[in-house]
C-alpha positions as CSV (number, residue, x, y, z in Angstrom):
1,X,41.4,80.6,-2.8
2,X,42.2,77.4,-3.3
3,X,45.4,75.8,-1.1
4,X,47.8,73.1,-3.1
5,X,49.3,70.6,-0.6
6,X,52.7,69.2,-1.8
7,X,50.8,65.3,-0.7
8,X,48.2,64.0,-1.9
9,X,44.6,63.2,-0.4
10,X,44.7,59.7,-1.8
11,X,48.1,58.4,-2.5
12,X,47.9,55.6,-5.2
13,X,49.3,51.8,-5.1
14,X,50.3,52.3,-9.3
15,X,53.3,50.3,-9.4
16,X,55.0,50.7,-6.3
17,X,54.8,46.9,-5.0
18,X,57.2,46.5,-8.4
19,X,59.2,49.5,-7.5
20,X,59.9,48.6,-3.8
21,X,60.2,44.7,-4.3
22,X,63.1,45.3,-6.3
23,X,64.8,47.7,-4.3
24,X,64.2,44.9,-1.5
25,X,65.9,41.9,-3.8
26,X,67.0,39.1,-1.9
27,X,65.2,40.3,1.3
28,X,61.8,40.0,-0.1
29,X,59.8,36.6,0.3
30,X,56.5,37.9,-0.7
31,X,54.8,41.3,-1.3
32,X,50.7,41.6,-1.9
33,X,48.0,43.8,-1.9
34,X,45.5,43.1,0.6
35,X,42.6,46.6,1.2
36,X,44.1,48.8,-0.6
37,X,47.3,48.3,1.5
38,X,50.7,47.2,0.3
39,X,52.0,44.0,2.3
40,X,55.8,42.9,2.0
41,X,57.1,39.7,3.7
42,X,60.9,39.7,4.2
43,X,63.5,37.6,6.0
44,X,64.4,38.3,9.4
45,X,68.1,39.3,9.2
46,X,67.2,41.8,6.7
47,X,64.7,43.8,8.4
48,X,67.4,46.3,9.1
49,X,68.3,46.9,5.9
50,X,64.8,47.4,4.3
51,X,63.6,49.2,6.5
52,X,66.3,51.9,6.2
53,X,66.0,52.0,2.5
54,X,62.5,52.4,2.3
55,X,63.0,55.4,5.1
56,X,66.3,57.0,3.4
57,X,65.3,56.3,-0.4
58,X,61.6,56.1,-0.2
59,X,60.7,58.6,2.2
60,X,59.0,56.3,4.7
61,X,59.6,58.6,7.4
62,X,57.6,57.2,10.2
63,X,57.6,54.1,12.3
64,X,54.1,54.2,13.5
65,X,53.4,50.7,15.2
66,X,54.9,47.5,15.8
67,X,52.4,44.6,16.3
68,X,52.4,41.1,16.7
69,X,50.6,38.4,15.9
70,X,50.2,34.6,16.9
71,X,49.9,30.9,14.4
72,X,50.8,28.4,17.2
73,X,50.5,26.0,14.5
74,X,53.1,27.1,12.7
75,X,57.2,26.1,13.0
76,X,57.6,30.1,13.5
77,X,54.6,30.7,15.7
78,X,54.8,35.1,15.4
79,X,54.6,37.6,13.0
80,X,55.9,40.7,13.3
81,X,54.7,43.8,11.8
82,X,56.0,47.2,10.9
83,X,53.8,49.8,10.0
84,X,55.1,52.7,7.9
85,X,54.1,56.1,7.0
86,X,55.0,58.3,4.1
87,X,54.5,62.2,5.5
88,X,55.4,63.6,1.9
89,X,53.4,60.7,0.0
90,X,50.7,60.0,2.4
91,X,51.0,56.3,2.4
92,X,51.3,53.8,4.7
93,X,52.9,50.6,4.0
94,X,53.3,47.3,5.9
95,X,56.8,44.9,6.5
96,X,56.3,41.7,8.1
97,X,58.3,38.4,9.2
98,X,57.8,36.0,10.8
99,X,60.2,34.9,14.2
100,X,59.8,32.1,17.2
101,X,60.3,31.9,20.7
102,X,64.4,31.4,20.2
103,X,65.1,33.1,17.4
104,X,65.9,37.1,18.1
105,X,64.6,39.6,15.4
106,X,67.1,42.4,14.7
107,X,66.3,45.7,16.9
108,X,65.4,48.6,14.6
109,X,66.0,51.1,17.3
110,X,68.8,52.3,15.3
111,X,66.5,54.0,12.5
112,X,63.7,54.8,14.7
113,X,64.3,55.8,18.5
114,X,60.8,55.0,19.0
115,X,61.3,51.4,18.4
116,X,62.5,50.8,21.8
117,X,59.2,51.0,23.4
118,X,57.2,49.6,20.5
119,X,59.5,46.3,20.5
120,X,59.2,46.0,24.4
121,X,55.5,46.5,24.3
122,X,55.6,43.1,21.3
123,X,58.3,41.1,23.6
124,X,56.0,41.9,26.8
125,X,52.8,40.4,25.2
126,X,54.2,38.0,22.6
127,X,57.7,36.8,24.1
128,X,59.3,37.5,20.4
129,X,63.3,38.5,21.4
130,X,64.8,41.8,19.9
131,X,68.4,41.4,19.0
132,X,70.6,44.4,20.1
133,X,67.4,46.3,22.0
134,X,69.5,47.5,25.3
135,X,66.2,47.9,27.6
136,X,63.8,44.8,27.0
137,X,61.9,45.1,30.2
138,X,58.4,44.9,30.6
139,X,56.4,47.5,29.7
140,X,52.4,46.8,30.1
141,X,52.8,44.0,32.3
142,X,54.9,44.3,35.6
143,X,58.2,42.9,35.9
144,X,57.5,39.7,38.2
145,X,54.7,38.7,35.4
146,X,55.1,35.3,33.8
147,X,54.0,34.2,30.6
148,X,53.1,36.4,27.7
149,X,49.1,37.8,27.9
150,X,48.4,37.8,24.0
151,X,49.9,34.2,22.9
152,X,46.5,32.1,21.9
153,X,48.0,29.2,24.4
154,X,48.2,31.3,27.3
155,X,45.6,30.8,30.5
156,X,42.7,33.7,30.3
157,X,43.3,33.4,34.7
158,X,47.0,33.7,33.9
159,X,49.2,32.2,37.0
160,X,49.2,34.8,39.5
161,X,47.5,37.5,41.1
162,X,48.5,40.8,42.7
163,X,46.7,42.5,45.6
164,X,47.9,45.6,48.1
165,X,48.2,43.9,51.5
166,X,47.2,45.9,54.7
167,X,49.1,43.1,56.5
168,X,52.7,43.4,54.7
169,X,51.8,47.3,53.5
170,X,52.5,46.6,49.8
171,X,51.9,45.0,47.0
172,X,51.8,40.8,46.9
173,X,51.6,38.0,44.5
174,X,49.5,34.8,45.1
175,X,48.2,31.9,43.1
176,X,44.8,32.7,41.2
177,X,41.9,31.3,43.4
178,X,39.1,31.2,41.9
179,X,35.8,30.7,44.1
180,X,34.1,27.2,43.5
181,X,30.7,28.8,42.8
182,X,32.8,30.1,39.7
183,X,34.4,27.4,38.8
184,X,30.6,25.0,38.3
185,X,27.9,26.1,35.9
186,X,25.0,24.4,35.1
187,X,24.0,24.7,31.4
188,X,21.3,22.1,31.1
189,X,18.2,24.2,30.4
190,X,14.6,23.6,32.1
191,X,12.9,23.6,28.7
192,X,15.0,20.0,27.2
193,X,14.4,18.6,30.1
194,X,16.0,18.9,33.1
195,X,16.1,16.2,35.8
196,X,15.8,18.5,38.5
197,X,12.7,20.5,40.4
198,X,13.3,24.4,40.0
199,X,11.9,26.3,42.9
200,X,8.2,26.8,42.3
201,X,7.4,24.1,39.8
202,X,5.8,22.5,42.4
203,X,2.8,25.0,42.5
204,X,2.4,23.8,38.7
205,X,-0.1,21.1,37.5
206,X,0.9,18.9,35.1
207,X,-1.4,18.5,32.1
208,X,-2.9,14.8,31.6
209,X,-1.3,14.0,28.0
210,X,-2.7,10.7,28.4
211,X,-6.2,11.7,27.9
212,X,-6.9,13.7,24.9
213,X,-9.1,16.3,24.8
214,X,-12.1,15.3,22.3
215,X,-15.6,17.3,21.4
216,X,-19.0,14.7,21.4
217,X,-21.1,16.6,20.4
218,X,-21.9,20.2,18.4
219,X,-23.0,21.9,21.8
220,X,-19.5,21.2,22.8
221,X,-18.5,23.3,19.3
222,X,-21.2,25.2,19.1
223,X,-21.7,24.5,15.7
224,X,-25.6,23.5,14.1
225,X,-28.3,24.4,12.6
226,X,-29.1,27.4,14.6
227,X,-25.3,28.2,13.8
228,X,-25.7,27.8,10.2
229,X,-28.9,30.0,10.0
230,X,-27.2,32.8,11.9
231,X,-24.5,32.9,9.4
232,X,-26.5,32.8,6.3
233,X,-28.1,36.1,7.3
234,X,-26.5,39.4,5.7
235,X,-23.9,41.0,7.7
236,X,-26.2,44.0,9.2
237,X,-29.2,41.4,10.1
238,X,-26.9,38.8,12.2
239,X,-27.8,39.3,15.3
């Protein structure tokens, strides 16, 4: 017996981007299709609002993520991203827009309680602000971390380290050492010509390239007469 489900298995694009880039109006900067996916860029100060039409109107019930992303080269360096799902549709949809290092984006822990943790985990990693988020602590990173892990600029050593001390019984921060052994590498290889001996090329000969190797005579190629009548024999005869 065959079971009807009120959503679809393949929920289809068909003139939604129209429908929901006017219900946007003067929030929308840009919408595209990009893999099947629908993509809508919109200005900061209206995230709140779009966001709670698409869940309230649209039945975008779901907040599933909030990522970031990082252009350094750009005036507003981040992206943020807000990834939707439709439940009773079964279709996802992303908001974007785009904020910098001093300009807050508008919490949307108002529609979505979940919100809190996703924007802490963005500001954590990315340093992008969140205007009216009451808790913006750390969340993967501990709370005397400084600098922000995922921007393109930051250090892969980062500026501290943290070890448990036996001494102080705790936990302790310190300036990244690195050892010097790690710090020096040595990527000139032996086959273009290094100007140094490896260990055990001193057991090899060098070959005289001065002095080409040359054949005299036929005994030194073995070819001939007696050569020549060997090979004019049939096959089963030569031997």
């Amino acid at each position: 017996m065959a079971i009807l489900h009120s959503a679809p298995k393949f929920a289809s694009n068909d003139g939604l981007m129209e429908t929901l880039s006017a219900v946007m109006g003067a929030n929308l900067i840009s919408a595209e299709e990009q893999h099947s996916e629908l993509i809508f860029t919109i200005k900061r100060d209206g995230i709140e609002d779009v966001l709670r039409t698409l869940r309230d109107d649209h039945q975008y019930q779901q907040l599933m993520e909030i990522a970031g992303v990082d252009y350094p080269e750009r005036d507003e360096r981040f992206e943020v991203v807000y990834m939707l799902l439709s439940v009773t549709k079964n279709h996802r949809l992303m908001v974007k827009l785009t904020a910098s290092e001093d300009t807050p984006v508008p919490t949307v822990t108002t529609l979505w309680p979940n919100a809190g943790w996703l924007e802490r985990e963005v500001f954590d990693l990315y340093g992008v602000l969140f205007d009216g988020n009451t808790d913006l602590r750390r969340i993967l990173t501990d709370y005397g971390f400084e600098g922000h892990p995922f921007r393109k600029d930051f250090p892969l050593t980062g500026y501290t380290e943290l070890r448990y001390s036996e001494e102080d019984k705790r936990v302790v921060y310190e300036p990244v050492e690195l050892a010097q052994d790690l710090r020096q590498f040595d990527f000139t290889s032996p086959w273009e010509g290094a100007e140094y001996v490896l260990p055990g090329d001193e057991k090899a000969e060098a070959a005289d390239v001065d002095k080409p190797k040359t054949t005299e005579s036929t005994k030194q190629t073995g070819a001939g007469p007696k050569a020549d009548k060997k090979a004019a024999k049939p096959s089963g005869d030569a031997k």
